[in-house]
C-alpha positions as CSV (number, residue, x, y, z in Angstrom):
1,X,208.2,3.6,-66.2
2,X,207.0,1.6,-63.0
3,X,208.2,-2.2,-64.1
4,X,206.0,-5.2,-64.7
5,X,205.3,-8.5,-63.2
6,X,205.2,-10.3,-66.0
7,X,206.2,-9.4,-69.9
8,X,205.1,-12.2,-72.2
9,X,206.7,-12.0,-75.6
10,X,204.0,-13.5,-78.0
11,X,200.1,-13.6,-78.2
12,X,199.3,-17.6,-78.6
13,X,197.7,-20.0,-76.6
14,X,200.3,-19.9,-74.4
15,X,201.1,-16.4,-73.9
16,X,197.5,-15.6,-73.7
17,X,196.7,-17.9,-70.3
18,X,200.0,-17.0,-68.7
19,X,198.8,-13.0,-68.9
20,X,195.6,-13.4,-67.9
21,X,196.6,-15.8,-65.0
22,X,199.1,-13.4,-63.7
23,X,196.6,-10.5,-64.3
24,X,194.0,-12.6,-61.7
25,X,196.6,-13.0,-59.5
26,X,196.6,-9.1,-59.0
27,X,199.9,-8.7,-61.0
28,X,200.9,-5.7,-63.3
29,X,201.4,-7.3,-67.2
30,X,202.1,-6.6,-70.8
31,X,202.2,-8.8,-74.1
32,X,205.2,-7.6,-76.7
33,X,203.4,-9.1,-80.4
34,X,205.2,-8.5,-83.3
35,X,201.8,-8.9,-85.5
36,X,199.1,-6.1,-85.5
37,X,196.6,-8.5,-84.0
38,X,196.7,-11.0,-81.4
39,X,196.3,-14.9,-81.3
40,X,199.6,-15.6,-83.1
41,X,200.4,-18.7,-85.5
42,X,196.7,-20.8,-83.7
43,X,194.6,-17.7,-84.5
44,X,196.4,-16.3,-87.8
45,X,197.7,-19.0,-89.7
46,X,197.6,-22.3,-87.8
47,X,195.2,-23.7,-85.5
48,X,191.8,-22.2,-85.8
49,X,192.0,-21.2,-89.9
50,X,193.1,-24.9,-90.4
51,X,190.4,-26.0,-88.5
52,X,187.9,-23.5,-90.0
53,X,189.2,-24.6,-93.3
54,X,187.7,-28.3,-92.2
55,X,184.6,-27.3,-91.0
56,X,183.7,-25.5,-94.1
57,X,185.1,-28.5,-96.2
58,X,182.8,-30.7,-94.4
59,X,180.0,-28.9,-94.5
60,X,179.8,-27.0,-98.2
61,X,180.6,-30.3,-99.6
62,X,177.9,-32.4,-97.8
63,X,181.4,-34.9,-96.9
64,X,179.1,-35.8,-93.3
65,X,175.9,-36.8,-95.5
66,X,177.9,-39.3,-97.7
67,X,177.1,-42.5,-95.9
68,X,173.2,-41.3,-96.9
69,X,173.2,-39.9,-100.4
70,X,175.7,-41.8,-101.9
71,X,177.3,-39.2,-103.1
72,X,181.6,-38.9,-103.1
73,X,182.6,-35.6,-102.0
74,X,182.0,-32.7,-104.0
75,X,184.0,-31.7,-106.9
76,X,186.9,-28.9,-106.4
77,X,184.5,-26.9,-108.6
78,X,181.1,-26.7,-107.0
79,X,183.3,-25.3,-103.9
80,X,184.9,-22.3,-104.6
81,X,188.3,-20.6,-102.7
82,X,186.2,-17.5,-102.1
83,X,183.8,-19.7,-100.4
84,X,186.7,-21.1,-98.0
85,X,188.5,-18.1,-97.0
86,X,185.3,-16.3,-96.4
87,X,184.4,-18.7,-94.1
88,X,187.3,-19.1,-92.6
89,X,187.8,-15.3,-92.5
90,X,184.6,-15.1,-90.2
91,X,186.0,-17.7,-87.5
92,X,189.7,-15.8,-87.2
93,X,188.1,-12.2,-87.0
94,X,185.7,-13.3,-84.3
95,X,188.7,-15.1,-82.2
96,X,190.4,-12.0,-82.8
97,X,188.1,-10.2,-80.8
98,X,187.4,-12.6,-78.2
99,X,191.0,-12.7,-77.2
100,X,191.4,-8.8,-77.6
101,X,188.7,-8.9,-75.6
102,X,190.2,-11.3,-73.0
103,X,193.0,-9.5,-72.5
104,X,191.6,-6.0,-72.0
105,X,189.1,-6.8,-69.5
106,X,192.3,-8.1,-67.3
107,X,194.0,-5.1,-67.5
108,X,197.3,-6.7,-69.6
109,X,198.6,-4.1,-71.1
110,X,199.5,-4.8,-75.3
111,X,202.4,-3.5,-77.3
112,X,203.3,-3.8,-81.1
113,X,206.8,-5.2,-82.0
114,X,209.6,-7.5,-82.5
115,X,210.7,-8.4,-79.2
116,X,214.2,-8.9,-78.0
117,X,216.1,-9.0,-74.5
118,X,218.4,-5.4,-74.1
119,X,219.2,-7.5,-70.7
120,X,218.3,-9.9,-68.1
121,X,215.5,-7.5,-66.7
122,X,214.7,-5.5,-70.1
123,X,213.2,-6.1,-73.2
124,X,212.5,-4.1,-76.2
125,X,209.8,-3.7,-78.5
126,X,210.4,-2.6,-82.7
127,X,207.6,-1.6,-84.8
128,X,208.8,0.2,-88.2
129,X,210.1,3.2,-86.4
130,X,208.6,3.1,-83.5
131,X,210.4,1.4,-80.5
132,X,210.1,1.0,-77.2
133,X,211.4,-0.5,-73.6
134,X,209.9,-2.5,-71.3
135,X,211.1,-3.6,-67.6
136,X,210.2,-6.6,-65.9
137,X,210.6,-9.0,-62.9
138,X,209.8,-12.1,-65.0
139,X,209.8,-13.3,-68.4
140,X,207.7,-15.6,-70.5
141,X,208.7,-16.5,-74.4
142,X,206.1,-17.7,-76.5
143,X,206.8,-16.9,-80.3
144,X,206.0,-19.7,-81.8
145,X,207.5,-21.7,-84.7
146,X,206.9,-21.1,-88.4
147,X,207.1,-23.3,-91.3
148,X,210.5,-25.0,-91.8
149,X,211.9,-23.6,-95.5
150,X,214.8,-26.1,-96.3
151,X,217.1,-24.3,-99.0
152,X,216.7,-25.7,-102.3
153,X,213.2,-25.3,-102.7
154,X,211.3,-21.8,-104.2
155,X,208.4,-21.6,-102.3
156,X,205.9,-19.0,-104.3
157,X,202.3,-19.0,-102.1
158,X,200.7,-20.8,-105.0
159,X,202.6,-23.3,-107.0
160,X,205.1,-24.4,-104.0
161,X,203.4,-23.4,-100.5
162,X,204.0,-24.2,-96.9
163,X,201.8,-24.4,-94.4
164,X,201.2,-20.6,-94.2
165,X,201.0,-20.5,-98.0
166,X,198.4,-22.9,-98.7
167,X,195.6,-20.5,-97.0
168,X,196.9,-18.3,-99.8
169,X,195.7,-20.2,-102.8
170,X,193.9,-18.0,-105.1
171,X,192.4,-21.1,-106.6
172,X,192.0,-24.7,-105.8
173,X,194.4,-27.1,-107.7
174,X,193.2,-30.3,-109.7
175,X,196.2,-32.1,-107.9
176,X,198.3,-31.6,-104.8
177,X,201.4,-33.6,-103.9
178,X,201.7,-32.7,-100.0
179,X,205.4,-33.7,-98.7
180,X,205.3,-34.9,-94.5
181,X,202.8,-36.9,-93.2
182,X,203.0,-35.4,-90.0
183,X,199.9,-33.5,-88.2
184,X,200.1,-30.4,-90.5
185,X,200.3,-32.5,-93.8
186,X,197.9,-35.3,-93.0
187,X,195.3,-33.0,-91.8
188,X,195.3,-30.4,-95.2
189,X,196.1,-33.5,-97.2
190,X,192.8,-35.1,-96.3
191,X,191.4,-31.8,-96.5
192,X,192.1,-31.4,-99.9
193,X,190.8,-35.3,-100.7
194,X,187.9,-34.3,-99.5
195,X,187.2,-31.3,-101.9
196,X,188.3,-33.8,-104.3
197,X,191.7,-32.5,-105.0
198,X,193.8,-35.7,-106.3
199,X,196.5,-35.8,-103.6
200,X,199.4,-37.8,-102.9
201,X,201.6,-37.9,-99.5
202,X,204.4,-38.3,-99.4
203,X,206.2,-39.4,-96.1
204,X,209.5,-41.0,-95.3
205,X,208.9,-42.9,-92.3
206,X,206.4,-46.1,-92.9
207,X,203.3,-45.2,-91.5
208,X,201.8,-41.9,-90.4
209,X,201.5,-40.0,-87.2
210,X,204.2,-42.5,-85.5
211,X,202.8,-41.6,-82.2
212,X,199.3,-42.6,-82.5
213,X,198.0,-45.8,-81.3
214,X,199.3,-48.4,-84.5
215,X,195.8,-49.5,-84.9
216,X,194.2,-46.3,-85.3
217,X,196.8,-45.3,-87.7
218,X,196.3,-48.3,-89.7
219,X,193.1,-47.2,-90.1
220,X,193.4,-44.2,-90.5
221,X,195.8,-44.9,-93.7
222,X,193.3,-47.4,-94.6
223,X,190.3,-45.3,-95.1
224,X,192.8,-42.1,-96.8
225,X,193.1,-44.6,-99.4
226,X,189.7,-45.7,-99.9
227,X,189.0,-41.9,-100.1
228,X,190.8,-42.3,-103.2
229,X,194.3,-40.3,-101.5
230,X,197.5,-41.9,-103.2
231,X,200.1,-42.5,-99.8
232,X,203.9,-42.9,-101.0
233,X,205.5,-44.4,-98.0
234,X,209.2,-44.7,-96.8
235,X,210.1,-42.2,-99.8
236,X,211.8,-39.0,-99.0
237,X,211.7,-35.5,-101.5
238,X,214.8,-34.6,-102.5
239,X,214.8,-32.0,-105.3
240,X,211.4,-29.8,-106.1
241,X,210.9,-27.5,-109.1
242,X,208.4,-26.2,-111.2
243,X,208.7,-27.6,-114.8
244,X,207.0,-26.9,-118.0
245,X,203.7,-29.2,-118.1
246,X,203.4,-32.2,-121.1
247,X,202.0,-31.0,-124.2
248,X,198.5,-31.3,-124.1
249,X,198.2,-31.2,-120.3
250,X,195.4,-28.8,-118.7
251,X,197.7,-27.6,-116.2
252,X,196.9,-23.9,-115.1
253,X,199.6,-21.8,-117.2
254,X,201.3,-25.2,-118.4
255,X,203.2,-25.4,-115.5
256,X,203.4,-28.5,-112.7
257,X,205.6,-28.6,-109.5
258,X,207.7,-32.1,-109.9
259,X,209.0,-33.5,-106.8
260,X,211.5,-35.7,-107.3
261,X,212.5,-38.8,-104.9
262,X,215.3,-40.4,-103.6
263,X,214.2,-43.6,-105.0
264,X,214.1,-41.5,-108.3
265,X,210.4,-41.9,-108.4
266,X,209.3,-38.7,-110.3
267,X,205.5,-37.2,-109.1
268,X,203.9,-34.1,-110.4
269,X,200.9,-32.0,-109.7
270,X,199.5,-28.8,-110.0
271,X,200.7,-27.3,-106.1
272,X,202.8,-29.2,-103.4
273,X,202.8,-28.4,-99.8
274,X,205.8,-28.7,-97.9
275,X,205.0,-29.8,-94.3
276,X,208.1,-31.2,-92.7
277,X,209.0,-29.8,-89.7
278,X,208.8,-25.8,-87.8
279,X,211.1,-23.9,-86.6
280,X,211.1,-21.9,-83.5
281,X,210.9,-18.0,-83.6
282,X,213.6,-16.9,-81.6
283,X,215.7,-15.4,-83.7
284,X,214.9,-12.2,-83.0
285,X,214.8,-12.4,-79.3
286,X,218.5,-11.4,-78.8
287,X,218.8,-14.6,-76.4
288,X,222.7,-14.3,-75.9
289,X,221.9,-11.0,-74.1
290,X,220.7,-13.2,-71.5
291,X,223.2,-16.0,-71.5
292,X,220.2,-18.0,-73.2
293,X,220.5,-19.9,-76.7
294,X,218.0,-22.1,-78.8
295,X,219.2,-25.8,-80.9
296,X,219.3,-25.7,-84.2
297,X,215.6,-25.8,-84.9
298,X,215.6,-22.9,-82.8
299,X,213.5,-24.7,-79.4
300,X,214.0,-23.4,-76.1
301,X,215.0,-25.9,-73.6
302,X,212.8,-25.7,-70.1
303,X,212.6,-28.0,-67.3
304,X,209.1,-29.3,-65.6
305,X,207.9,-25.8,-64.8
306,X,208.8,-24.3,-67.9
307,X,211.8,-22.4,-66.3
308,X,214.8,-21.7,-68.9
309,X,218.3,-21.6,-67.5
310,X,217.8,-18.1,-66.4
311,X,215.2,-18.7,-63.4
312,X,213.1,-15.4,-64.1
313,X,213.1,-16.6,-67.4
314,X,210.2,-19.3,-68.9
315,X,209.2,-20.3,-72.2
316,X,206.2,-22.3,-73.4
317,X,204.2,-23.5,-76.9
318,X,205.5,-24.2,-79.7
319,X,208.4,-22.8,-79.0
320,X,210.1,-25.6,-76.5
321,X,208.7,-28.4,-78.9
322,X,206.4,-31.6,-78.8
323,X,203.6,-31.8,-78.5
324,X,203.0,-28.4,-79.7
325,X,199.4,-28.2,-79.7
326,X,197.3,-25.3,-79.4
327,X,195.8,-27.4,-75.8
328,X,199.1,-28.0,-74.3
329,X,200.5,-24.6,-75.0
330,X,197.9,-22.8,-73.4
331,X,198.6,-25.0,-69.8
332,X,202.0,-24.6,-70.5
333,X,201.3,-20.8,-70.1
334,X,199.0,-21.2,-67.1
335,X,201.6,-23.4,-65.3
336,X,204.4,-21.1,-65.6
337,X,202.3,-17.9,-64.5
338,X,201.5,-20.1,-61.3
339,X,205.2,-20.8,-60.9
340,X,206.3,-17.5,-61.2
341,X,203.8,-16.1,-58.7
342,X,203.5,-19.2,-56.0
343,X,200.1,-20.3,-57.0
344,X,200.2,-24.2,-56.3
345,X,199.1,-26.3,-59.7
346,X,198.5,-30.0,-60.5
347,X,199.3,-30.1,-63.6
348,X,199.2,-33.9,-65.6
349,X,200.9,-33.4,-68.5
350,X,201.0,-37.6,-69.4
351,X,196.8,-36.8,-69.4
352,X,197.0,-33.8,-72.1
353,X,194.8,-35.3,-74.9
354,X,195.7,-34.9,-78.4
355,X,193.5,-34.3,-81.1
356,X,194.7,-34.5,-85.1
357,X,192.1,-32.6,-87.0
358,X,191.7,-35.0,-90.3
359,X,189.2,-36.8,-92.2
360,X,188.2,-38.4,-90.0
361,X,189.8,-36.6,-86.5
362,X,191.6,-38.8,-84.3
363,X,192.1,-38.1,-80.8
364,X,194.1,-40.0,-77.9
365,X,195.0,-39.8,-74.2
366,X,197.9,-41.9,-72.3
367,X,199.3,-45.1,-73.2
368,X,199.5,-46.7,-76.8
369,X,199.6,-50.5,-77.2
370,X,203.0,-50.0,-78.2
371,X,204.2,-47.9,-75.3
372,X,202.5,-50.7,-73.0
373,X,204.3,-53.6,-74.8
374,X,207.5,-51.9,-74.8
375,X,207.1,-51.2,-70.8
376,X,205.7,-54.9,-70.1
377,X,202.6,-53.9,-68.4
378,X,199.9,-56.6,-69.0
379,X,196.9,-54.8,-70.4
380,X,193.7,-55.8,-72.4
381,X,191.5,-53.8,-75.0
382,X,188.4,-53.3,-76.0
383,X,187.1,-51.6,-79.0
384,X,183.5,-50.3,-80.0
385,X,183.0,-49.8,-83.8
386,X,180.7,-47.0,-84.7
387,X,178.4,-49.0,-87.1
388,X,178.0,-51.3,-84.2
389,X,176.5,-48.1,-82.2
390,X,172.8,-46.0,-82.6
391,X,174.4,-43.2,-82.8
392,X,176.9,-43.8,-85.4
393,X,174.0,-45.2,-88.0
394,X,172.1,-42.1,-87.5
395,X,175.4,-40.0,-88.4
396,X,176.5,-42.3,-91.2
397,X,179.6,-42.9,-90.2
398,X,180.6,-46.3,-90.6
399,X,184.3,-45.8,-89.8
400,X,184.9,-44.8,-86.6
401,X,186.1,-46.7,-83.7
402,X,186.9,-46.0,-80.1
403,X,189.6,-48.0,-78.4
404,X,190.1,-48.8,-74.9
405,X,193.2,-49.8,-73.3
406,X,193.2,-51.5,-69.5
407,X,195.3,-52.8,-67.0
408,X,194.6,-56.8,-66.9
409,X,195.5,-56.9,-62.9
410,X,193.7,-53.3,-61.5
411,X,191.3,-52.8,-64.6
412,X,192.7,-49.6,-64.8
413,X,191.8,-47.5,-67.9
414,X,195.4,-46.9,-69.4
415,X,194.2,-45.3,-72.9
416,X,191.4,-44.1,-74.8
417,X,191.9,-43.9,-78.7
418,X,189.4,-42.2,-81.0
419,X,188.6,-42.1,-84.6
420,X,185.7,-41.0,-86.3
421,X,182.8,-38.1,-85.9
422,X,183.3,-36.3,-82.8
423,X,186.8,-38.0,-81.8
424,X,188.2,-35.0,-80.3
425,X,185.1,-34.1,-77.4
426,X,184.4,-38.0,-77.3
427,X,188.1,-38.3,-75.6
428,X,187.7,-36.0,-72.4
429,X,185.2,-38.8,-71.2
430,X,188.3,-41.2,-71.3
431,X,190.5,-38.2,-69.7
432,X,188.6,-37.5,-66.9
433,X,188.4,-41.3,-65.8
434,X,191.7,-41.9,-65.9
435,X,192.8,-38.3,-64.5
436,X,190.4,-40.0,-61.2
437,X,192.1,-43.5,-61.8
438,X,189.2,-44.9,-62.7
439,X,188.6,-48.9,-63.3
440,X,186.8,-50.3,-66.7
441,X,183.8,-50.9,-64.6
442,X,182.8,-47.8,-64.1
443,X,181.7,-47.5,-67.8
444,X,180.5,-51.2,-67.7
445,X,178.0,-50.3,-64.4
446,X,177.6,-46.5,-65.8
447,X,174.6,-45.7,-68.4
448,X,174.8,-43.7,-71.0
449,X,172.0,-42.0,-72.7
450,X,170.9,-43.5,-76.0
451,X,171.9,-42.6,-78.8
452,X,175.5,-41.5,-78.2
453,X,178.7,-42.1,-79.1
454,X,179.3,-41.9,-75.8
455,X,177.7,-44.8,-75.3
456,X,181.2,-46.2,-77.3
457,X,182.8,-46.2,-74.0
458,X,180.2,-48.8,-72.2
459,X,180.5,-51.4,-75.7
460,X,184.5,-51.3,-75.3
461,X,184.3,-51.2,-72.0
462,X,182.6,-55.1,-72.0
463,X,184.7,-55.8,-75.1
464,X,187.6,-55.5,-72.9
465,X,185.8,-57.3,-69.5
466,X,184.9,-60.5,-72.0
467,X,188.6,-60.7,-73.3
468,X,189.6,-60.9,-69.2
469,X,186.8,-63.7,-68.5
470,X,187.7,-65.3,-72.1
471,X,184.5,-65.3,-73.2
């Protein structure tokens, strides 16, 4: 068999974008994916069924009309799990086909199978009995990561799930004890709030999502509580087991999960998720074949261009670790199909926006307070409230805030911080100023059309110019 250009070993984000890249630059390529459809963990099990999951919360529950009706979120049982996975079934069959799609049209060729390197220039494929080879000048490894399953702990897809498991459920539980407040747990944990699951999260650091901005994550912990969320705080799980219920308890089969701490705090609840920490799928891949190895959460290591330590050889995604994101993966992919194949890029990875799909969605790009603080750079912010803005009274949501960080010397926008309705489009605004270096008065002399929450961006902007003059 003639060789390839380029075989990618996984069907994400980021493997997607490097094989069609390569196929535009003319080049002969294939995608090894162990799953019998493409997309991997963002289409399947991660990104876009999480996120479909939140849209149908939001909307079958009427959560975006509660600042008008009064109303607290519907009950777990006007809202039904067949409603759910329906819904989110819809969204993941129709990304299905738009990446099948994708990847047809550019002539990348797809085969079914566990990948894993013979050699340096070979790879080959395993599906059931069926297996093949595969030659090829360059390499790119995207598996993915999957749900970290410390020992210890039974997980069963209903009583004790991961992240996977919880879009199992064949019901919805009257209480959920989530364990992590990373991404994954504090976006299903406000999910669940918001369906009026009685949650508690559980996280052993002191605040959540350590990398956000501290304000917005003030906030955001703030308004989880007045949702009526319990938040356990510096307290870490260390023994989980299903126990017989209290007499007279309606728990489904008289059984609850108890998750004990290391405080020895004791909670219980109906279903706990386990959200702490993924671990990179290369376990399969044969790496010592190739004089390669991953650390013990099984991450790749790559330098700027996504190269491993074998030249011919990239990786990119999950896979190679923070941020992780469905966004950054798939320029991860893109950048490393350029490299390969000579095509200059100008790639800014310190502008790759990150968006956190709770209730409410937080999104940020470049510099927190902390980060600026911590570097001595003399800055300023601003910060426009929704209620304060047109647009935010006619959505009803009193809540969110955009935040704008600036140099005090240049005026340079530094950081944009986002919470509330729309957080994760309101950002790229924000990106795209400070990807052109842009000053604060350009949204000070810029209008904005009225009502938006664009217009967030103008209020801050003066918020931050009146702080400079002292006024």
């Amino acid at each position: 068999m003639e060789p390839y250009d380029l075989c990618v070993i996984g069907s994400g984000p980021a493997g997607q974008k490097a094989a069609i890249q390569a196929a535009k630059l003319g080049k002969r390529v294939c995608i090894v994916e162990r799953r019998e459809v493409v997309g991997g963990v963002a289409i399947n099990t991660g990104t876009i069924p999480s996120k479909a999951l939140r849209e149908a919360i939001i909307h079958l529950t009427g959560f975006e009309h509660r600042a008008f009706t009064g109303d607290r979120p519907a009950s777990n049982a006007k809202v039904t799990i067949e409603d759910l996975t329906f819904w989110c079934q819809q969204v993941i069959k129709g990304e299905i086909d738009v990446v099948k799609s994708a990847l047809m049209r550019n002539g990348v060729d797809l085969y079914t199978g566990t990948g894993s390197f013979v050699d340096e220039k070979t790879v080959e494929y395993t599906h059931g009995k069926v297996s093949g080879r595969i030659s090829s000048e360059y390499f790119l490894i995207c598996t993915g990561t999957s749900p970290a399953r410390p020992d210890g702990i039974e997980f069963d897809n209903q009583r004790v799930v991961d992240a996977d498991g919880i879009l199992k459920l064949n019901h919805l539980p009257k209480t959920l004890l989530v364990v992590g407040g990373g991404v994954i747990g504090t976006e299903y944990a406000s999910m669940m709030q918001a369906l009026g699951v009685k949650t508690t999260l559980i996280e052993g650091r002191h605040r959540l999502l350590d990398f956000v901005d501290q304000e917005i994550g003030e906030a955001l912990q703030y308004h989880l509580r007045q949702s009526g969320m319990t938040l356990r705080m510096g307290e870490k799980v260390v023994k989980v087991e299903v126990v017989e219920a209290p007499q007279h308890s309606q728990a489904r089969e008289n059984k609850l999960v108890e998750a004990t701490m290391e405080s020895g705090k004791v909670l219980r609840a109906e279903t706990l998720l386990y959200a702490v920490g993924r671990q990179g799928c290369t376990g399969s891949l044969a790496l010592e074949n190739v004089g390669l190895d991953a650390d013990k959460r099984g991450r790749i290591t790559v330098n700027e261009k996504y190269q491993t330590e074998q030249p011919h050889i990239y990786a990119a995604g999950d896979v190679i670790g923070f941020p992780a994101l469905a966004s950054t993966s798939m320029e991860q992919g893109r950048i490393s199909a350029c490299h390969m194949f000579n095509l200059p890029t100008n790639s800014t990875p310190e502008l790759f926006p990150f968006g956190i799909y709770a209730i409410p969605e937080i999104s940020m790009v470049g510099w927190t307070e902390e980060k600026l603080t911590q570097e001595d750079i003399p800055f300023e912010s601003g910060i426009a409230n929704y209620r304060e803005i047109a647009r935010g009274q006619l959505l009803g949501d009193y809540i969110g805030m955009l935040k704008l960080l600036i140099h005090q010397e240049t005026r340079q926008v530094l950081g944009v911080h986002v919470s509330g309705t729309g957080a994760t489009e309101l950002i790229h605004i924000g990106q795209a100023v400070m990807a052109l270096r842009g000053t604060v008065d350009y949204f000070v002399d810029t209008v904005f059309n009225y009502p938006t929450l664009a217009e967030c961006y103008k209020v801050a902007a003066l918020n931050c110019v009146n702080k400079l003059q002292h006024v």
